[in-house]
C-alpha positions as CSV (number, residue, x, y, z in Angstrom):
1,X,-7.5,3.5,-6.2
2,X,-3.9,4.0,-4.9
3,X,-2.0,1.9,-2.5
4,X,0.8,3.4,-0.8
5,X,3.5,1.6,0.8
6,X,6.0,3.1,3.4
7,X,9.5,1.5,3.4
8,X,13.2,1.5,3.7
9,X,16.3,0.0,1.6
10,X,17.0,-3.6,3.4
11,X,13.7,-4.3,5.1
12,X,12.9,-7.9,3.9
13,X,9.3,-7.4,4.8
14,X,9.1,-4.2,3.0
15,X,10.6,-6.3,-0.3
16,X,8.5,-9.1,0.6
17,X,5.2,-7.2,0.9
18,X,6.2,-5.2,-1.9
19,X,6.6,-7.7,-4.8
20,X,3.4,-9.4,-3.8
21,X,1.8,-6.0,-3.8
22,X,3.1,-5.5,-7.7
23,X,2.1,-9.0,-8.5
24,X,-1.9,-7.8,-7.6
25,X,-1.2,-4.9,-9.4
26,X,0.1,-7.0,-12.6
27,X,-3.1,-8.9,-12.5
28,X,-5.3,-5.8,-12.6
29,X,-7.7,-8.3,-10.3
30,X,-8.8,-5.0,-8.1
31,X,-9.7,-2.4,-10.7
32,X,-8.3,0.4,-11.4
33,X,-5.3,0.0,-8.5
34,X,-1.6,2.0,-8.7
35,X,1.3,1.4,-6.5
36,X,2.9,4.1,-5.2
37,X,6.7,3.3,-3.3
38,X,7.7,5.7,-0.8
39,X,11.3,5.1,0.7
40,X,11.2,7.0,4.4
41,X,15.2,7.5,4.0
42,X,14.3,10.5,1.5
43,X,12.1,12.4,3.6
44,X,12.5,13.5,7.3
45,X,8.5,13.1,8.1
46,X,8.0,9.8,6.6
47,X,11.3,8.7,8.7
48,X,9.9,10.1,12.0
49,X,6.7,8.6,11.5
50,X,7.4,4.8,9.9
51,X,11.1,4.1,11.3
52,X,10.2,1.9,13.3
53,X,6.9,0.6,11.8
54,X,7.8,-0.3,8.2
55,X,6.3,-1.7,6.2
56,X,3.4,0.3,6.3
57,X,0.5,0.4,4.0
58,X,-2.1,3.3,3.2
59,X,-5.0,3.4,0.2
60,X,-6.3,6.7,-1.2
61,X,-9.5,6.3,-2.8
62,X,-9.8,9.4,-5.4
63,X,-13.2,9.0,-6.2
64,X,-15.7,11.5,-4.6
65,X,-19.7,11.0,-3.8
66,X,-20.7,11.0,-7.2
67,X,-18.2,9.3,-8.9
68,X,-16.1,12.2,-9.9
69,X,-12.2,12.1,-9.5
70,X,-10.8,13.9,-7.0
71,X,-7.9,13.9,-4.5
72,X,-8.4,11.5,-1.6
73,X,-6.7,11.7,2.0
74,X,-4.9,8.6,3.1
75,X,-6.1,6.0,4.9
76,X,-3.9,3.6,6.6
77,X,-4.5,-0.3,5.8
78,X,-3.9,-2.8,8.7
79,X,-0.6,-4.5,8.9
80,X,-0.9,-8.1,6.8
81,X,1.3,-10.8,8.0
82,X,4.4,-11.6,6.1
83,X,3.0,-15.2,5.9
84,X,0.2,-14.2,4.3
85,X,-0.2,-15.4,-0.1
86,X,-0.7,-13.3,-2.7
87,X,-4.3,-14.2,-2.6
88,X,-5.1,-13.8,0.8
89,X,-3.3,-10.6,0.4
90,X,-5.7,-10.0,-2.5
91,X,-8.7,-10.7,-0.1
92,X,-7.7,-8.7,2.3
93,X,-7.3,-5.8,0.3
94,X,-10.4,-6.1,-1.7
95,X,-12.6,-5.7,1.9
96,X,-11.1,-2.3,2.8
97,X,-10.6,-1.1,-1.2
């Protein structure tokens, strides 16, 4: 499983949202998850679509019908609140993963 996260240089909630996002990851408490950091300054689509909506989250789920690893089409991830822990985080990630 691969989260994605969509942000920008100086966006506190994108920092904030971020480090509790690698502190899951450290854990390995969800199986198998990666973290993948996409900065929307480096790319003229990502800044069209997410200037104005960072941070913004996505999981690709590579694993096909039976199991077999394959590549998996994004599917955004709603917006958790800036207040939230990093095990309500956590719990919110582990109903949509």
């Amino acid at each position: 499983m691969r989260l994605i996260l969509y942000s920008k240089p100086g966006c506190h909630l994108c920092e904030g949202l971020q480090e509790k996002l690698e502190q899951i990851v450290e854990k390995q408490s969800i199986a198998s998850l990666e973290l993948e950091i996409r900065d929307i300054t480096t790319r003229d689509d990502w800044f069209q679509a997410y200037q104005y909506e960072v941070p913004v989250l996505f999981f690709v789920n590579r694993r096909g019908a039976e199991g077999a690893e394959e590549e998996g089409r994004e599917e955004p991830l709603p917006r958790p609140s800036p207040r939230a822990t990093v095990q309500q985080l956590e719990k919110t990630l582990q109903k949509y993963l």
